[in-house]
Each structure stands twice: as C-alpha cells, then as structure tokens.
N, C-alpha and C positions, 0 to 999 in steps of 0.2 A: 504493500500500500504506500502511496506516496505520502512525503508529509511536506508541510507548509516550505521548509529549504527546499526538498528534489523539485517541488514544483517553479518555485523563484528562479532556482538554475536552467531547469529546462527551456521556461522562457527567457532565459538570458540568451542560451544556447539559440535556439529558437529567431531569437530578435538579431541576434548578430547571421545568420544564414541570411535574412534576407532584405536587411539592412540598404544591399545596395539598389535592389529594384525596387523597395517600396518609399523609401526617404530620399530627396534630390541632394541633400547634407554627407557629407562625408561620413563613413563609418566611425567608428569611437576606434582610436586605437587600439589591438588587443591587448596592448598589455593593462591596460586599465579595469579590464573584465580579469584576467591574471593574480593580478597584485590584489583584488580582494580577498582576504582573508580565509573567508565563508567560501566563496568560487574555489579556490584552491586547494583545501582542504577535501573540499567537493571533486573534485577532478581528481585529485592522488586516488581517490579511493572509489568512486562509483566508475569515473571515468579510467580508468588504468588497464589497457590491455597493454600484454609482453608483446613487445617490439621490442627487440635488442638490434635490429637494422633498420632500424627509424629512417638514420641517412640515406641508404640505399632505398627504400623503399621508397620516399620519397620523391626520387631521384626517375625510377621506377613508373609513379603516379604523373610525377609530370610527364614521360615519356608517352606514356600508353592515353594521356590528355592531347596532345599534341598529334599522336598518330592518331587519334579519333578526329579533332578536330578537318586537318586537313586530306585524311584518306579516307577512313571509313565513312564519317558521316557523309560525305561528298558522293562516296558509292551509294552510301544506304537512299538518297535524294536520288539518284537517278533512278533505283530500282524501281522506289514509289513510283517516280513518274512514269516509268514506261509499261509495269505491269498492272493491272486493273487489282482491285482490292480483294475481288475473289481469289484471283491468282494466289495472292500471295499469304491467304488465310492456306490455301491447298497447301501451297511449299510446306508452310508453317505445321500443319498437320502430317503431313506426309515425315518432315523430320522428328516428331514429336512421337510420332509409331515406330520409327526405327529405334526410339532411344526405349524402348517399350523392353528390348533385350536386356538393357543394363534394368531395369526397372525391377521385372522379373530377377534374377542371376541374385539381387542385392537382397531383394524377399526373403529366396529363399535362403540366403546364408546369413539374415537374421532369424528363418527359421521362424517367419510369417504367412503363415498359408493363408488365410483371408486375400490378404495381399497378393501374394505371388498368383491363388487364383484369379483373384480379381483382372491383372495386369494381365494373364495370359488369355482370359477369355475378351478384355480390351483388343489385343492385337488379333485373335484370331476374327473379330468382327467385324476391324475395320478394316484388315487386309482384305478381308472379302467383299463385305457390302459396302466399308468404304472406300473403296477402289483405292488399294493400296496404301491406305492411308488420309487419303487427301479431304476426305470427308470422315469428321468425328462421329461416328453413327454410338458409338459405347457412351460416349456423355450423355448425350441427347436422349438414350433408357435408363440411365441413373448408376451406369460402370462409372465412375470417377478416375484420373486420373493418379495413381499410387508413385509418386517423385521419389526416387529412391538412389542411392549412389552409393560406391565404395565407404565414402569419407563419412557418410553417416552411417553405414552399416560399422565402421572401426570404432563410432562414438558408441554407438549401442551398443558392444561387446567392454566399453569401459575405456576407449583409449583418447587422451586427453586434446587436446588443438595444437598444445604446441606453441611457438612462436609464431607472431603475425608474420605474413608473408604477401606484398603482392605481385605477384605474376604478371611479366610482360604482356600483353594482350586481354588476359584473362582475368586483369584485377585481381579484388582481395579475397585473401586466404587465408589459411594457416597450415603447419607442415603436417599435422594430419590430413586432410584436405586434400593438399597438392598430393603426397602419396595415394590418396584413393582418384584422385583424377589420373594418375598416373598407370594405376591398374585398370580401370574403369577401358580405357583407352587401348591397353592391351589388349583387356579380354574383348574389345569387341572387333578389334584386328583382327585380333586372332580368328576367329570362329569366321571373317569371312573367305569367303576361297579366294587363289591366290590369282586366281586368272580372271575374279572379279574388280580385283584391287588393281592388278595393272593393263585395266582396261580405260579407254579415254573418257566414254560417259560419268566411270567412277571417279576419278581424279576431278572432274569437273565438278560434279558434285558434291565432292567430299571436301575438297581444297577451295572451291568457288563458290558454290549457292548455300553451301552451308551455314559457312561463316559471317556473311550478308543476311541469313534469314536471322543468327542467331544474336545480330547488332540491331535488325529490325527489329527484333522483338521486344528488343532491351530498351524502355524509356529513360535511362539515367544520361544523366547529358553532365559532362563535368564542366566546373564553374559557373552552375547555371544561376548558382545565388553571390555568387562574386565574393565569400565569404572567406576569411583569411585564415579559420579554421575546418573549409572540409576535409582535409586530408585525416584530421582527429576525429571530424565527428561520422562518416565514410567509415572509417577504422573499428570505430564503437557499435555504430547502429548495422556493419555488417557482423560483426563478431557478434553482438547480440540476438541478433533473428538466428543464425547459426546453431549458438545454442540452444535459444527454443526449439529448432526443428531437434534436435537430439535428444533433448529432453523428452519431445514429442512422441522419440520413435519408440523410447525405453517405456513408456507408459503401454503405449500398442501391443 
C-alpha cells in the first residue's frame, strides 16, 4: 500500500517525465529533486536496482536511442505507409503463432499443463482456421494468449535477475533474462530444419519482417518526455513489471 511519501515521490517522478511537453519553462534542474532529503532517501531504497555497468549501459541506451531514432523508426514509417492496417495486424499475428513454440517448450518445463495445453490447442487453431496464423481465430473463442519465455521459466524455478543489463537492440534486461533469450533462441533454431533456414524467403523473414513487425508493435519511443531521468526510471518500471510477471508465474 502506498503511503502519503511513495505517493509525493511518485508524483515528483511523474512531474519531472513530462515537465518538458507540458510546461513552456525550463525543467527544474535535477539535482534539486536529488539533494532532497526525503527524494533521496526514497531513491536508495525503493528506487535501487543492481546496475554495476551503469556506464556502459548507458552508453548502450543512448546507442540503441539513436539507432531507433534515425533507422528503425524511419523503417517502421515507411512500413505503415505502404502496407494497409490489415496487412500488418496479419504479419503481427502470423509472428505471434510462431513464437506459440517457445510459449509451449517454456509451459511445459515449468510443468504447466493448463498452459502448455492451452498454447498448443492456440496454434493448432490458428494454423488451421487461421490460415497460418494470420488470423487470431483462438482469442476470439476465449484460448488467450499464455507469454511464456526461458527467462521466466528460470525465475519460477527460483533463479534471481541478476544484474541490470541493456542489450544492444533489445533494451533492458537482466542476466537472467539475457540467458533465457539466449536459449529461447537456440531452441527455436534448433528445431527448424536446416534447408528451411538457408532458404531466401526465411532469411527475409527472419532477418527482415520480423524485426520491423517487432519495432511496430512496440509503442515506447525514447525521449518522448525529454526527461533527464529516463534512463533510471526505464530501468525501475522495466525491472519492476519483470518481477510481477514472475511472481505471477510462481502463483500459477
């Protein structure tokens, strides 16, 4: 439960994010939000995720800011424009059924059958009636979608985050995390054949439409609140949702 400080803070937190789109005045410098007492105190301790490559990571965040700004989003705007919004619901579903394998794989080795049947009678649905995917025929009779990964399957068996980490391309993490995206990735190389993989439509689609559908789908836009701390608070509010999904799993 929040009490009367978490909440002062948050809107502090809060009021500096978007400071610069809403006020035509200069932000308040931060270190004057810093140097309070109460904020600080607040910050060592609510706000504290392990980052022991702060530097790097930072370093890292503006990279992967800058390659989005002038690469990807410039793709992701041309996609919009030239494919119609059905299209790119299809793409979006069709990717969303392949990852149906990791979905499944990660059930079962938390040893989730609800789950893993659920996810398994999902793909055999939509591969069929919805034509490979492209159409969610499973949601639309009340199969829900079961999001499953390595990195939460290692938290439900008890193993900790680790240090923060964020990933060239892929943002933030942590090293449990990155190891289970790491496997995740494996295991679904693996299982394809091999004359699938070095075929030119796969390559296009693996290396090309993929990663364009999986920027499409993603709304976060970095420095969209011109905020002189999102890299801390990015770092908090992803590490937090993280652990609610974990927590999530262990109750299930």
């Amino acid at each position: 439960m929040l009490n009367s400080l978490h909440i002062s803070i948050l809107l502090a937190v809060l009021s500096s994010l978007f400071s610069c789109s809403a006020e035509q005045e200069p932000p308040i410098p931060p270190t004057r939000h810093f140097t309070d007492p109460a904020f600080k105190a607040y910050a060592d301790q609510e706000f504290a995720v392990y980052d022991p490559a702060e530097g790097v990571n930072k370093q890292i965040y503006k990279f992967n800011a800058e390659l989005d700004e002038y690469i990807l989003l410039p793709v992701v705007n041309s996609y919009i424009f030239i494919t119609p919004k059905f299209v790119r619901t299809g793409i979006s579903n069709f990717f969303l059924n392949v990852g149906e394998v990791t979905n499944f794989a990660n059930s079962v080795l938390q040893i989730n059958i609800r789950k893993a049947d659920i996810t398994l009678i999902r793909f055999a649905v939509n591969t069929t009636a919805g034509l490979l995917g492209t159409f969610d025929i499973a949601t639309s009779i009340g199969l829900n979608r079961q999001t499953e990964d390595f990195g939460k399957t290692l938290g439900h068996w008890g193993a900790g985050p680790g240090a923060y980490i964020v990933l060239p391309l892929l943002g933030p993490s942590n090293v449990r995390d990155t190891v289970g995206k790491i496997v995740d990735y494996g295991t679904f190389v693996f299982i394809i054949p091999k004359h699938i993989q070095n075929s030119g439509p796969y390559e296009v689609v693996a290396y090309g439409l993929q990663p364009i559908d999986l920027r499409y789908s993603n709304s976060f836009r970095y420095y969209s609140y011109g905020s002189p701390f999102e890299y801390e608070f990015v770092r908090y509010i992803s590490t937090q949702l993280r652990t609610a999904q974990i927590e999530k799993e262990k109750k299930e």
